[in-house]
Each structure stands twice: as structure tokens, then as C-alpha cells.
C-alpha positions in Angstrom: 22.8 2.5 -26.0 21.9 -1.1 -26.4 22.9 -3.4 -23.2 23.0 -6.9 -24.3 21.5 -8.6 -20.6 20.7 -6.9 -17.3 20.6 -8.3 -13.9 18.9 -7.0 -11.0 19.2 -9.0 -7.6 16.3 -8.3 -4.2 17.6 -9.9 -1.4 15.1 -12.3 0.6 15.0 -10.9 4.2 15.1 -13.4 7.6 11.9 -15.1 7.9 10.6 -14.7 4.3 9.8 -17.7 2.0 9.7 -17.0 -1.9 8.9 -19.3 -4.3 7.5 -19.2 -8.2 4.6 -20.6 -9.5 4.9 -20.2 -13.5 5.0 -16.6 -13.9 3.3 -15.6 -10.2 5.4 -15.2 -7.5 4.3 -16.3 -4.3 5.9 -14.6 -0.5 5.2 -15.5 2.9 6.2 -14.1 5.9 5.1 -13.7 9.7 2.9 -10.6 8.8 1.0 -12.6 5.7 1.2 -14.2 2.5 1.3 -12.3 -0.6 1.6 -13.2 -4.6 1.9 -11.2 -8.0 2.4 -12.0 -11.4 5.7 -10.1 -12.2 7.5 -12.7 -15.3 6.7 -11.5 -18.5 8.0 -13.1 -22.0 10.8 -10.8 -21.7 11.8 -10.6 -17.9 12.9 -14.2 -16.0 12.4 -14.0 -12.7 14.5 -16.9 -10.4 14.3 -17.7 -6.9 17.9 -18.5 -5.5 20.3 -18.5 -2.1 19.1 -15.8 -0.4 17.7 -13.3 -3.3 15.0 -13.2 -6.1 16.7 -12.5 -9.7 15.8 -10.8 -12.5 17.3 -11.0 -15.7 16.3 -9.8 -18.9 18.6 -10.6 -22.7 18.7 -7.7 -25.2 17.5 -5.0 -23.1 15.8 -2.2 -24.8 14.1 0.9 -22.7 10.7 -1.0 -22.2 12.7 -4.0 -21.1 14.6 -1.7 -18.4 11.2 -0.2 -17.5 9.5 -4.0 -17.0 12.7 -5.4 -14.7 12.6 -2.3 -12.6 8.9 -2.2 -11.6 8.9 -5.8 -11.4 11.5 -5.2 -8.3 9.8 -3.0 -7.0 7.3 -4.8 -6.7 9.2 -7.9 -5.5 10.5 -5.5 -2.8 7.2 -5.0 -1.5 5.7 -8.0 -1.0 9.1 -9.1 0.7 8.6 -5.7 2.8 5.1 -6.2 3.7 5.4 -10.1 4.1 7.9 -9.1 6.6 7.0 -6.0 8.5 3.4 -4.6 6.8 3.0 -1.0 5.1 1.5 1.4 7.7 -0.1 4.9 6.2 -1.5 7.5 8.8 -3.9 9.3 8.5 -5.3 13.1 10.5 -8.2 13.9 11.8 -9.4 17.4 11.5 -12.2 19.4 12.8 -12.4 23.2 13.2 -15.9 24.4 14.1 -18.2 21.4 14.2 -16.3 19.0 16.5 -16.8 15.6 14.2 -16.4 12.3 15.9 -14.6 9.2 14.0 -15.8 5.3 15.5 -14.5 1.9 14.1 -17.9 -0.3 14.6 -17.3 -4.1 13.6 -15.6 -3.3 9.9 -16.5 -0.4 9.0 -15.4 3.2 9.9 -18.3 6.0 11.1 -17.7 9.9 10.7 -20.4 11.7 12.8 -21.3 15.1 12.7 -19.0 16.4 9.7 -19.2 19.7 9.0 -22.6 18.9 10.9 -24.1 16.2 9.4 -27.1 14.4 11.1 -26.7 11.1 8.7 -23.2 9.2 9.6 -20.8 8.4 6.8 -19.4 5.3 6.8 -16.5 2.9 4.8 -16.2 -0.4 4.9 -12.9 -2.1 5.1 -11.0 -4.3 3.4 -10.5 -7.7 4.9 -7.0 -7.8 5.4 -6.8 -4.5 5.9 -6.0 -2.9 9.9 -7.6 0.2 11.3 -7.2 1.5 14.2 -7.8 4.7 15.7 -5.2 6.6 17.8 -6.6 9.8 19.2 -6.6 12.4 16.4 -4.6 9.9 14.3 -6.1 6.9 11.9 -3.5 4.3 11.5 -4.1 1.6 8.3 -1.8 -1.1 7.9 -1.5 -4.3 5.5 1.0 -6.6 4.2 0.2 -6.0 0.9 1.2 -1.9 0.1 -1.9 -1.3 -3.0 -4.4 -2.4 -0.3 -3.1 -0.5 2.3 -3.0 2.5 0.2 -6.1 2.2 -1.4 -8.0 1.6 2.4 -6.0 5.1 3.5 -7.5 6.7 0.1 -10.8 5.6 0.7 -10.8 7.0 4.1 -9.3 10.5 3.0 -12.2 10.8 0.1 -14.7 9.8 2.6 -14.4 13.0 3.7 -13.9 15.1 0.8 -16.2 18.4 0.3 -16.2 18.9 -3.6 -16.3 22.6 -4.7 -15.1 24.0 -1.7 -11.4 25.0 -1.1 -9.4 23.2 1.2 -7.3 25.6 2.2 -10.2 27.5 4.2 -12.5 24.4 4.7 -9.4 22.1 6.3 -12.7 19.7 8.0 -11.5 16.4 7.3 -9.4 13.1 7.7 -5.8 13.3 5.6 -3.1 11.2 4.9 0.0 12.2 6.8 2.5 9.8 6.1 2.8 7.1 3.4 4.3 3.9 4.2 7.0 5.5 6.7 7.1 8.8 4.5 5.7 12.1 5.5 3.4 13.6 3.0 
């Protein structure tokens, strides 16, 4: 069925300034400033009282697609401008008992799966790590970074070939952004 305009409205939360720039939009809050480009030809986007709308004229699927990942999107930088994206992340050792050290910015596995040589990752830089006991914690304003930091970390110690149900040595992801995986 053919919809003739659809609006879709994100509300600003306390503390968070939005404004556009062209076709970017730009959010600041106390946890950092973000931007993305999320107008297209199709979608506007509008800053008003108190929410962000979108609004796109002759809506056919692709333009329902565009408007509804464009708020999401919205919705996370307003999220993360506000309050960060936090993923967590396990440590696991069975046999060999492997040591994990943040040194300046970059993360250090020692002895995995007995290793002499160190592996090592190198953050992003406005990415957080901390380490928590048996527990990684990775947190950003911005939700890809975050994500992609708490990726990185999980493939550092990936063991191609073998199975990971037997060989469980390693660091996963154990929730997502408030989300248990």
C-alpha cells in the first residue's frame, strides 16, 4: 500500500543539544559530541521543541527503510551523547592461566593458550577500557566505535580451526550495549 508522507518523531533527552548542519546532524551531550550524515534527497530531517523529525512525502518501502534507520541512528547518538554505550566482555582461561594488562593504550594478553610472545590491541581514542577482574568493560559515546573496540578485543583472541566449544580459552562479549548475549 502506498502512504502518501510519514513522520517519525525522537525525542531530545535533558541535557542534549541537536542541531543540523546541511544534511549532517550534529549532538552534544555531557558524555561527548557526536555527528552523522542521516538527510538524504528523500528523508528531511528537522530539529524542533524538544524532538528531531523525520519526514519523508510519497513513501515507498525504500523510503520506510531510509527514515527508520536514520532514527535509529538519531537515537544513538542522543543515547550515547547522553549516557555512552557500554559492551562487556569475559575473560576465559581453562588450563594455561592467561593474564590480560591495559599498558598506556593498548591491551596485553600474556600467556594464551601459552604463548611466550604477548598479543596486543591498540585502542581507539575515544574509546574506554577498563578491566574489572575477569570482566573487560568498553565504553564510548558513539555505539559503532564501541562495538567495533569490543570486536577487536574478542578476535584478538580467536584460535582459527579449532572448536570453541572444547577450546573456550579466550575473551567474549557478554553483553551488548545493556543486552546479554
Amino acid at each position: 500500500m502506498h502512504v502518501k508522507q510519514i513522520t517519525e518523531d525522537v525525542p531530545i533527552p535533558q541535557g542534549v543539544a541537536v542541531r543540523m548542519d546541511g544534511p549532517v546532524i550534529r549532538v552534544e551531550g555531557p558524555k561527548g559530541k557526536l555527528s552523522r550524515t542521516v538527510a538524504t534527497k528523500r528523508v528531511r530531517v528537522t530539529v524542533g521543541d524538544g524532538a528531531v523529525t523525520l519526514t519523508t512525502e510519497d513513501a515507498t518501502r525504500n523510503e520506510k527503510r531510509t527514515l527508520q534507520t536514520s532514527r535509529a541512528h538519531i537515537a544513538n547518538l542522543m543515547k550515547g551523547a547522553a549516557q555512552g554505550h557500554v559492551y562487556r566482555l569475559k575473560i576465559c582461561s581453562g588450563h594455561f592461566p592467561m593474564s590480560v594488562a591495559i599498558k598506556g593504550n593498548t591491551l596485553e594478553v600474556k600467556n594464551f593458550i601459552g604463548e611466550a610472545v604477548p598479543r596486543t590491541l591498540t585502542f581507539m581514542d575515544d574509546v574506554s577500557v577498563k578491566i574489572n577482574g575477569q570482566e573487560i568493560v568498553v565504553e564510548s559515546a558513539s555505539k559503532e566505535r564501541a562495538g567495533n573496540q569490543a570486536g577487536a578485543i574478542e578476535l584478538l583472541t580467536r584460535r582459527p580451526g579449532f572448536d570453541p566449544r572444547v577450546f573456550q580459552d579466550g575473551i567474549y562479549i557478554t553483553e551488548k550495549d545493556g543486552k546479554r548475549v
